[in-house]
C-alpha positions, 0 to 999 in steps of 0.5 A: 065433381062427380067421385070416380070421374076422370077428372076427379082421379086425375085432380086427386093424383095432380093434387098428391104430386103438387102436395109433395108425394114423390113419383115413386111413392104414389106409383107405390100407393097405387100399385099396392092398392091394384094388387090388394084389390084383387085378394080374393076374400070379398070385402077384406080389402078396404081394412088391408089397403088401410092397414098398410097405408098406415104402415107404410106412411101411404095416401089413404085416399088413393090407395083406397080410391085404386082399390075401388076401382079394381073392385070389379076385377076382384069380383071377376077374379075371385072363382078363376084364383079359387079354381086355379088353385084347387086344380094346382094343389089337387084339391077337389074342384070348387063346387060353387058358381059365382052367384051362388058363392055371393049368395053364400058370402051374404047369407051364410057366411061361416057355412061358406067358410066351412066348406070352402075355406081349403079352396079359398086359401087355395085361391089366395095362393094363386092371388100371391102368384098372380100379385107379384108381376101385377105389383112390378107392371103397375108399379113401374108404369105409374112410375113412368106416367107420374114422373112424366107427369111431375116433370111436365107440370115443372116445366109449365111452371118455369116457362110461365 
C-alpha cells in the first residue's frame, strides 16, 4: 500500500479507531498535528509534533503523517505569517523571497537566523493567532467525521 494514499490514511485512521483511540483523542491527534505543521520554522515540525505526542499519550504515527500532509501549506504559509508579522509589529518589511529564503535556510542557516530572526518570531506570532481557530475547526470537524465514523463501523457490526 502506497504511503500517503487515500486508503492507506484511511486504513491508518480505521485501525487507530478499532485499536481503541477514542474519537476525541484522534480528532485531538490530528488537529495538533494540522496546526504544528504549519509553524513557520522550517523543519522543526517533525521533533514538535513527536515531543508532544510523547507528552500527551498522542499516536506517533498519525499525528506525524497529518504533519506531512500539511507540509506543503507550511511552506506556502511560512513568507505570508513573517510578512504579516513584520507589518502588525512595525518591523521593517522582511526582505526575502521564498526561494531565497529556502536558499538561506540550506546553505547559510545562522546567516539566516541573524538577519531575519525578529521577522521570524514575528512570524511565529501571527502562526499563534492564526493556530488557535485552525486547531478548534480541525478539532471539532475530525471530531464529527470519527465519531460518525466509529458509530457507522458499530452499527455494521451488530447487523452482521
Amino acid at each position: 500500500m502506497e504511503k500517503f494514499s487515500w486508503k492507506y490514511i484511511t486504513g491508518l485512521l480505521s485501525l487507530a479507531l478499532k485499536q481503541g483511540i477514542t474519537p476525541r483523542k484522534l480528532a485531538l491527534t490530528c488537529a495538533l498535528g494540522a496546526v504544528i505543521g504549519t509553524f513557520p520554522l522550517f523543519g522543526t515540525t517533525t521533533l514538535l509534533c513527536l515531543g508532544i505526542a510523547i507528552a500527551l499519550r498522542l499516536n506517533i504515527a498519525i499525528i506525524q503523517l497529518v504533519n506531512y500532509l500539511i507540509a506543503p501549506l507550511q511552506i506556502v504559509l511560512i513568507l505570508p505569517f513573517i510578512k504579516a508579522g513584520t507589518s502588525v509589529f512595525g518591523l521593517k518589511p522582511f526582505p526575502y523571497s521564498s526561494e531565497q529564503l529556502l536558499e538561506l535556510f540550506r546553505n547559510e542557516f545562522w546567516l539566516l537566523v541573524k538577519e531575519a530572526g525578529v521577522a521570524l518570531m514575528a512570524g511565529v506570532g501571527m502562526w499563534i493567532v492564526f493556530s488557535i481557530p485552525l486547531f478548534f475547526v480541525v478539532f471539532y470537524l475530525c471530531f464529527w467525521i470519527f465519531s460518525q465514523w466509529r458509530n457507522t463501523g458499530q452499527r455494521e457490526l451488530k447487523s452482521q
